[in-house]
C-alpha positions as CSV (number, residue, x, y, z in Angstrom):
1,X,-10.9,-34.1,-4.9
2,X,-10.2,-32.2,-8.3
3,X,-9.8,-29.1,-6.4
4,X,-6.3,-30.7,-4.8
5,X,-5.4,-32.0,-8.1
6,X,-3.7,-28.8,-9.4
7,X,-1.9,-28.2,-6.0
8,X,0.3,-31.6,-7.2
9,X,1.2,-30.2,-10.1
10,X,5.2,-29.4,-9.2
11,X,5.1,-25.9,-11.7
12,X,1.8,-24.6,-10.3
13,X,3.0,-25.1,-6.8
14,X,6.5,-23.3,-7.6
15,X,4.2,-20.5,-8.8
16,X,1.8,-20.4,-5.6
17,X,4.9,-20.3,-3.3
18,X,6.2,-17.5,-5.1
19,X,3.3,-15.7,-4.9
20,X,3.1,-16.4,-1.3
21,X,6.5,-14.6,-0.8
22,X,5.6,-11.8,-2.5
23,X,2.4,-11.6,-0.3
24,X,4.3,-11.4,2.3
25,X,7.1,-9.1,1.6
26,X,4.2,-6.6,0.9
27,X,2.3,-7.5,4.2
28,X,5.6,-6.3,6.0
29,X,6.4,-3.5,3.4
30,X,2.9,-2.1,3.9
31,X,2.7,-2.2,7.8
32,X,6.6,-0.5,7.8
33,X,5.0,2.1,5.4
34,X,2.2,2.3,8.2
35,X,4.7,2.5,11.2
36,X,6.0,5.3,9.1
37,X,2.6,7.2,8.5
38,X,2.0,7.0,12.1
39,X,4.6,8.9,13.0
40,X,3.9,11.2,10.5
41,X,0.1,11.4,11.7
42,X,1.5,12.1,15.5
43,X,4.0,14.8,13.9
44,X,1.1,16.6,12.4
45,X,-1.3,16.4,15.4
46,X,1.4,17.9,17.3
47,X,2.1,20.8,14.6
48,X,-1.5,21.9,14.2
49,X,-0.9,20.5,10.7
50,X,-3.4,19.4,8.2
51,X,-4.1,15.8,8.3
52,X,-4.3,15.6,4.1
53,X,-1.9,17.1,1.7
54,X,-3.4,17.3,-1.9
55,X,-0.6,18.5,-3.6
56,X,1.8,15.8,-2.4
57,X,-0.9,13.0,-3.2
58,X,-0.9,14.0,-6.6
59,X,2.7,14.1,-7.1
60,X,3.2,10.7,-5.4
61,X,0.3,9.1,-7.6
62,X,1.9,10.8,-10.6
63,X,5.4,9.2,-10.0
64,X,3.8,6.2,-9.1
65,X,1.8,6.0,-12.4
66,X,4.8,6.8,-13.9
67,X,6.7,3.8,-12.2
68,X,4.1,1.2,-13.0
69,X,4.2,2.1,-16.6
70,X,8.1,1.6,-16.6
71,X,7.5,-1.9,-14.7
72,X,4.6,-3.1,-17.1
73,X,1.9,-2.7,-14.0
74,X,-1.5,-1.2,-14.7
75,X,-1.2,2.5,-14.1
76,X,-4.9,2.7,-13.2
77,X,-4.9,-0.2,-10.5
78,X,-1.1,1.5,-9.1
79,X,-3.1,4.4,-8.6
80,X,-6.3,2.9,-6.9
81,X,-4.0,0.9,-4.7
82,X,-2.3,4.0,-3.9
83,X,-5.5,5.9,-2.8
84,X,-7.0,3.2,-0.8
85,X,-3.3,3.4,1.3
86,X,-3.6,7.1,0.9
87,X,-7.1,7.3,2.7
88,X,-6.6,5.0,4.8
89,X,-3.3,7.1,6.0
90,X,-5.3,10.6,6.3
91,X,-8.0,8.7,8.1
92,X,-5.4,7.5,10.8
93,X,-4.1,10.8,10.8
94,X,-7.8,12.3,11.4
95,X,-8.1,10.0,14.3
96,X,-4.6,11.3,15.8
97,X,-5.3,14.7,15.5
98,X,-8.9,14.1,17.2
99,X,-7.5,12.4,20.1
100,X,-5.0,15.1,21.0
């Protein structure tokens, strides 16, 4: 029963359902960015184009590093966040280009 005792507490809950939202504005953000890569992973099947693009990984994680320090956000966890979506993007894109 403790467990459900900070659930009544009226500021704790306020806070939980804000944190909900936010979860999931970035569940739909994230599968829009998806959508997005997809295309992008089709494009480059059809081009003959690499699946991974170094160069523009680095300057997205730089700007992004860049961004998190101007919000107060933890540079280093922007930019693991960033290459877990990053790898999981050329590893869809690998799978496109294989079944073409």
């Amino acid at each position: 029963m403790a467990e459900d005792a900070p659930a009544a507490d009226p500021v704790l809950a306020a806070y939980r359902r804000s944190i909900d939202n936010y979860d999931a504005a970035l569940v739909h953000i994230l599968a829009e960015r998806f959508r997005t890569t997809q295309a992008v992973g089709r494009h480059k099947a059809e081009k003959a184009l690499p699946a991974a693009d170094p160069g523009r990984e680095e300057r997205q994680i730089a700007r992004l590093r860049k961004l998190a320090l101007e919000a107060d956000l933890d540079p280093e966890f922007t930019e693991k966040f960033l290459r877990f979506i990053i790898d999981e993007v050329i590893r869809h894109h690998q799978r496109t280009k294989a079944s073409t």
